[in-house]
N, C-alpha and C positions, 0 to 999 in steps of 0.2 A: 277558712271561713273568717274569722274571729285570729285577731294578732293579739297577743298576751302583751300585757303591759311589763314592759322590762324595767323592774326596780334596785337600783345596786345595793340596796340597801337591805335585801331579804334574797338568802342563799335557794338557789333552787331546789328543789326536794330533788334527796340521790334516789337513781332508778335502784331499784330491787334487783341483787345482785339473784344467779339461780340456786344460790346456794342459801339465800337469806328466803324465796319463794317456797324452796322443799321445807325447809326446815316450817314457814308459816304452813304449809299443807297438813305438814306431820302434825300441826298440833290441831290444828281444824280436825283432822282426821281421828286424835286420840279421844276426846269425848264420843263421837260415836262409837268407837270399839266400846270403850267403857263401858256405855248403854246397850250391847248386844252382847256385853260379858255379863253382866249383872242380871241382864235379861236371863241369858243360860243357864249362870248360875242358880235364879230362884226355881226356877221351874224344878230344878233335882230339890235345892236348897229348902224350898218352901212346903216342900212335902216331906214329913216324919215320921217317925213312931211315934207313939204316945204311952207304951209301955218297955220295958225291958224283957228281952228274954223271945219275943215274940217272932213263934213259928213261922217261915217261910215253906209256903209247901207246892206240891207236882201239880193239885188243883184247888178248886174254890171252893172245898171243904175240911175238917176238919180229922177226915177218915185219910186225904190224901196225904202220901209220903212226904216227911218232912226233908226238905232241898238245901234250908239254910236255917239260922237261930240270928236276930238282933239280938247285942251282948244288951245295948243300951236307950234307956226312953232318948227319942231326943235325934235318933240315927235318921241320917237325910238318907231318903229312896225316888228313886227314878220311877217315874208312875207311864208304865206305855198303853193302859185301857184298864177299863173295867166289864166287868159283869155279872152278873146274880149266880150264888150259892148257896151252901149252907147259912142259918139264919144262925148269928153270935149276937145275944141281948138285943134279938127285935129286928137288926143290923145284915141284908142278905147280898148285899153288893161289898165283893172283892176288886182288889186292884193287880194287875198281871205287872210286876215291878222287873226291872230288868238289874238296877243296881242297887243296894251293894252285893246282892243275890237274885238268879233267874226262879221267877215262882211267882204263886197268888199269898195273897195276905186279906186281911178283913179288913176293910175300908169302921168298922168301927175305932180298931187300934190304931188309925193312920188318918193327921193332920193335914188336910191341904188344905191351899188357898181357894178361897171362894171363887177368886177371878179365872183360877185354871180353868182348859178347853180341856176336858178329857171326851174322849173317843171309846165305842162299845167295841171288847175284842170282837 
């Protein structure tokens, strides 16, 4: 269509070899991993204890068998649903956590984030 003005005076831009194209993909590509790492991460990350010590137990009261013990406030847990139990200080919604122990905990001892989507078991 259009003929490019030939200037000798200005080098032609060098074609993209395929090994200079991978390597721009790979990095195009590494900020999103980033943001579906950090994503992942928060979801276990952003949800915590808020005490030390606290019971992991079989179910959503305090009569059920204890399953597991957090040594420390602060411990990240994996939150897979909620649902109502025994009431702890007013507090009757439990969280069914998968890690760092399988069991219910009281959503009163346990920090999440406002923005979670949690799900009713």
């Amino acid at each position: 269509m259009f003929a490019r003005a030939q200037r000798p005076d200005v080098a032609p831009a060098a074609e993209p070899s395929d090994e200079a194209e991978r390597g721009w993909r790979r990095t195009v590509r590494s900020p999103q991993l980033v943001v579906i790492m950090v994503a992942a991460l928060c979801v276990s990350a952003c949800q915590s204890t808020t005490v030390s010590g606290l019971n992991v137990r079989a179910g959503p009261s305090t009569s059920s068998k204890i399953v597991g013990r957090m040594s420390t406030a602060g411990t990240a847990v994996s939150i897979d649903c909620y649902t109502r139990g025994q009431s702890i200080n007013g507090q009757t919604m439990w969280y069914r956590i998968t890690a760092p122990h399988r069991g219910y905990v009281t959503a009163y001892y346990v920090r999440a984030d406002a923005n979670d989507v949690l799900r009713a078991c």
